[in-house]
N, C-alpha and C positions, 0 to 999 in steps of 0.2 A: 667362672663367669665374671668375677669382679674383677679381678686383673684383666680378663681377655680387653675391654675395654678400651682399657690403658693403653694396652699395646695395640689397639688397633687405633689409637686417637694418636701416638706416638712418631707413629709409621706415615699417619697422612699427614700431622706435623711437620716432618721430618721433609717426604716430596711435596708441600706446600712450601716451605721452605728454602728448596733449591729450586724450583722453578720461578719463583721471586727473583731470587738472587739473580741467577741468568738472565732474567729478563733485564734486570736492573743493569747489571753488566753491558747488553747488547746498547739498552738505552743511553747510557752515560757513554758509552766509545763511541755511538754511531752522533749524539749530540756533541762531543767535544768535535769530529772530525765534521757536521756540518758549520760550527761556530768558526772551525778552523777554514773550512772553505770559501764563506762568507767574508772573512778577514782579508784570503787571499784574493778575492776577485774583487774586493773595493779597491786595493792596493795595485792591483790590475787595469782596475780602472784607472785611478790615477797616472798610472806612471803609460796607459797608448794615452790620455790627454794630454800628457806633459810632451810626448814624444810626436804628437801630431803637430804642437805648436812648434817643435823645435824646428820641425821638416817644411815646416810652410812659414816659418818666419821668413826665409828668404825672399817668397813669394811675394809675402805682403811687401817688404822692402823694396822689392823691384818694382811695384807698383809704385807705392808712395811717391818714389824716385819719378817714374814714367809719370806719374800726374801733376812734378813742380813745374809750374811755367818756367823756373830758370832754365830747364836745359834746351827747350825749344826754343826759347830768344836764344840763347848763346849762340845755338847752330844758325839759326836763321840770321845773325847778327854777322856772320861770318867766322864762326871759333878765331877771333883774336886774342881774348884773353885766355889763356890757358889757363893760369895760373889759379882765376875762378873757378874754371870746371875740373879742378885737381881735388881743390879746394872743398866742393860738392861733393866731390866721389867720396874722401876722406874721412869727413863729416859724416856722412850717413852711414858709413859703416867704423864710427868710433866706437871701442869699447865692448869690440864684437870679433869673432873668428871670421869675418867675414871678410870680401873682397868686392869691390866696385868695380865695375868698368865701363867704358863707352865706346861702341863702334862706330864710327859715323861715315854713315853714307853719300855725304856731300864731299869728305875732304880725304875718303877713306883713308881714316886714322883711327889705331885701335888704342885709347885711351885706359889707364888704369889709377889707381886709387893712390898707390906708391909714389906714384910723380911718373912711370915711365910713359912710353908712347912709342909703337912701332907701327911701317906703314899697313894697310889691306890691302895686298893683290896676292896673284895667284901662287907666287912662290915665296911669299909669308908663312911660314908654318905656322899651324895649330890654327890654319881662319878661314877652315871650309866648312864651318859650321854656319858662319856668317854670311858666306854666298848659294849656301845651301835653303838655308831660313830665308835669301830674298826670293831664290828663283820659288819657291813653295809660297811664297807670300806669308808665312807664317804670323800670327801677332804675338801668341806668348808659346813658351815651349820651355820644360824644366828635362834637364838631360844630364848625364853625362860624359867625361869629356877628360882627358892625360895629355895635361899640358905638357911639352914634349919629345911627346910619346912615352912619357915613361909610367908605363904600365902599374907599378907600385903606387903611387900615389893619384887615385883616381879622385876628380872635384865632379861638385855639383853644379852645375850650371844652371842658370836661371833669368834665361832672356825674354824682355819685353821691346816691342816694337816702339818705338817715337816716332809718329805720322802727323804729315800736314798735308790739308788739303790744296793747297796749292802744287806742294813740291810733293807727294805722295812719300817714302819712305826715309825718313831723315838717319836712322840709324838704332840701333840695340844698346838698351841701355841693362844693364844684369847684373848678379850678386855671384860669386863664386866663393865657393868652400867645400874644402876636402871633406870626404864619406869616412874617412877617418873617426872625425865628429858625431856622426850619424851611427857608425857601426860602433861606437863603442857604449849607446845608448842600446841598438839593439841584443848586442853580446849579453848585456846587464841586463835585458827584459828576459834574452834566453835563459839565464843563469836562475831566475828568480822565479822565474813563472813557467820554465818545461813547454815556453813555447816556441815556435820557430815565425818567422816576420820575413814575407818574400814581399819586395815595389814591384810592379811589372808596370812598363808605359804604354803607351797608345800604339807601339808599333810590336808587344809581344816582348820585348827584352825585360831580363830581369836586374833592375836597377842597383836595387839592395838589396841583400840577403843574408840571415843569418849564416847560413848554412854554406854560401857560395866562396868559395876561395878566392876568386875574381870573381868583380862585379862586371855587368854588363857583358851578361852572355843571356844568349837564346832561351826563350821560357819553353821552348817547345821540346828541349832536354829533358824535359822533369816530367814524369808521368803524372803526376798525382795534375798538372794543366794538363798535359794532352787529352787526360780523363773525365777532365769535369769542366774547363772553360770553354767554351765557343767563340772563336770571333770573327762577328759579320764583316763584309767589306762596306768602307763608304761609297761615294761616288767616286771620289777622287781615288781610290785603288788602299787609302791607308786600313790598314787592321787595326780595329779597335775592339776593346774587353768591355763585355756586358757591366753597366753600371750598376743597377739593383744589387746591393748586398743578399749574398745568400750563403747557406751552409750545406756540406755535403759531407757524407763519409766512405773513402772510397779506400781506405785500405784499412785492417784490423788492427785497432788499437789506436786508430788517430782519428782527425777530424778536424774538417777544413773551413776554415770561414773567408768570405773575402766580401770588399767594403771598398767603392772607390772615392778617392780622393778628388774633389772638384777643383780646390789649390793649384795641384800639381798635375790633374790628368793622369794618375796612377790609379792603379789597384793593389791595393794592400790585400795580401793572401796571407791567414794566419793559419799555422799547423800546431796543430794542438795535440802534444802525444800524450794519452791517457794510460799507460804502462806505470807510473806512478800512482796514478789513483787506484787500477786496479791491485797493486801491490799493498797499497793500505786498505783496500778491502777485504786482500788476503788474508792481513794481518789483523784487522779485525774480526775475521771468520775466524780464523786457528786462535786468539784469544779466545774467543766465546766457546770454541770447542776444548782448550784449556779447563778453562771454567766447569764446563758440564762433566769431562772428565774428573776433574777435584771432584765435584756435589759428589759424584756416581758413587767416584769412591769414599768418600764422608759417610753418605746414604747407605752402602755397602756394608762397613765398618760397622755404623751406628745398628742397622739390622742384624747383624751378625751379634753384637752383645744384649739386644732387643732378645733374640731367638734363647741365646747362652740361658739370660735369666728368667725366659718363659718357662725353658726345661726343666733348671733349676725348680720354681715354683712347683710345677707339672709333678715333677719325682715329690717332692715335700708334700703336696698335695696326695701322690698316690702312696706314699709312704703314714700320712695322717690316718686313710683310709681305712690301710690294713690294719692299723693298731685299732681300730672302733671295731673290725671284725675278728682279731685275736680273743683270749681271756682275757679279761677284765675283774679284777678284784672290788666285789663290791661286797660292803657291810650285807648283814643275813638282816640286822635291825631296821636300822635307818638306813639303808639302799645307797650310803654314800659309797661313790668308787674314789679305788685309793690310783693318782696319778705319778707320772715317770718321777714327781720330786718325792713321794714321798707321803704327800697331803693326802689329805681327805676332803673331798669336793664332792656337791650336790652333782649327781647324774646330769640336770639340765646343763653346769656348768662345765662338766667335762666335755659333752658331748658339743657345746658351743665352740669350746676351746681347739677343739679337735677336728670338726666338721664344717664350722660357719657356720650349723643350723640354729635357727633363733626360737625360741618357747614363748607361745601366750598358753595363760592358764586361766581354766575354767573348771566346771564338773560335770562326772558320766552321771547317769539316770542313778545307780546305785549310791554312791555318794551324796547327791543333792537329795535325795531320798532320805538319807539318815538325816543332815543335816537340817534338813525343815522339820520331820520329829521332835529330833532336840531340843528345837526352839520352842518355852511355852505359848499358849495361848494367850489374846490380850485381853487384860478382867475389863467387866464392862462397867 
């Protein structure tokens, strides 16, 4: 019973001790991968802000542009000086990938940033977008457009109407720059963050896309829109996408978010494939199962030599035993027994040595008996 103890405080020890461990293990992996994910979603953050400015600077640009008084005097002036409104276009887009232009609808001349100038009419190439935008009356519209025709190099367009109420439509004033630009911002969100970035505009086409080999093609290709977008008609017959940001998940292991842009009249659709994240949860489960396999067998092991030197004891102990129930050589005189060295030891002490049992001493009725005889009386 004094060892049982041991070994049984040993043992709870022992599975207090890996169940700690594990725990501690599950705690530290699963707090390093939320610190990790934390990290990556500020980073996340940052780099759709940085990528929304970059997609709606043009925007602003072409506003800026639409709102200098210089280019409505110039047109209304007569476009005489050319040379000014070259000049304008050039200037505003210094120090930038970008491109200026002016169409004007009083001299129909399609004006560009470079110095060139080619006429508008109907067998001008690449300026049915121009008479398309009057017959619609359009006032802003970001699209785009392969000047052309050549397919490889698709730009962004980004026309704003210049109106007077006099002369009603004076001409498009716009910012042009290749998707090139754009897609290699989105490429690098894809690479970094496992997400996919689809534009789609006001008419269902998919502007930009990580994922699309060419741009400007039909959004109603992609199931993951056929399944989850709706889009009402206006009056005027155009298809437009629900504005309110919302989130859906309609195939396993991904997840879709989409947010529309007021800038550009897009909707940003993000695909979010979560096959990564479940991979490192994988891999945090079979760690922690790792782990509990080691304890098991630790705890295993450690029981196993727990057990070895319980038996051990157990035999030593029944072995102790039988030598108290053997013969025993003990004095006829003084009752010492003689032990395995040799000695001569008091009975109490052999029997201590041999059994664990412990001696308090006192006396029987016959003994205290003599002893108080013994003692004389006290003189008075």
């Amino acid at each position: 019973m004094r060892n049982l103890s041991f070994y049984v405080g040993m043992i709870v020890g022992v599975i207090a001790f890996s169940i700690v461990a594990s725990s501690l293990q599950v705690y530290f992996s699963l707090q390093k991968q939320m610190q990790s994910n934390f990290s990556l979603q500020m980073q996340r953050s940052e780099a759709m802000n940085d990528l929304y400015r970059q997609i709606e600077m043009p925007v602003h640009l072409s506003r800026w542009m639409r709102q200098d008084p210089f280019l409505k005097a110039w047109v209304e002036s007569g476009e005489q000086d050319t040379a000014a409104l070259f000049q304008f276009l050039s200037h505003s887009t210094q120090n930038s990938p970008y491109k200026a232009f002016f169409a004007s609808n009083v001299s129909r001349t399609y004006y560009f940033s470079d110095g060139s100038q080619k006429p508008l009419n109907e067998k001008t190439p690449d300026v049915d977008w121009f008479f398309s935008l009057l017959d619609r009356q359009v006032a802003e519209l970001a699209d785009v457009g392969y000047p052309n025709g050549d397919l490889g190099h698709p730009f962004l367009f980004v026309d704003m109407e210049i109106r007077s109420e006099m002369k009603g439509t004076l001409g498009y004033i716009g910012i042009a720059v290749e998707l090139d630009h754009f897609l290699a911002m989105i490429y690098k969100h894809k690479q970094n963050f496992e997400e996919d970035l689809h534009f789609v505009n006001q008419e269902g086409v998919v502007i930009l896309s990580s994922k699309s080999v060419c741009v400007n093609t039909p959004a109603d290709q992609y199931e993951w829109y056929q399944q989850t977008l709706t889009m009402p008609t206006t009056a005027n017959g155009v298809n437009v996408l629900p504005t309110p940001a919302h989130l859906w998940d309609p195939s396993p292991g991904s997840s879709f978010a989409s947010v529309f842009l007021d800038e550009l009249g897009w909707t940003l659709v993000m695909e979010k494939n979560y096959q990564k994240g479940h991979e490192t949860a994988r891999q945090i489960a079979i760690r922690s199962l790792g782990g509990l396999v080691v304890m098991l067998i630790l705890v295993t092991g450690f029981l196993y030599l727990l057990q070895k030197r319980f038996r051990a004891d157990l035999e030593r102990a029944f072995e102790e035993i039988h030598t108290l129930k053997g013969i025993l050589p003990i004095c006829a005189s003084c009752k010492k027994i003689r032990d395995d060295d040799g000695y001569w030891v008091q009975v109490e002490t052999y029997i201590r040595n041999h059994s664990g049992a412990k001696f308090t001493h006192g006396f029987c009725k016959e003994c205290a008996a003599t002893m108080v005889s013994d003692v004389p009386p006290n003189e008075p």
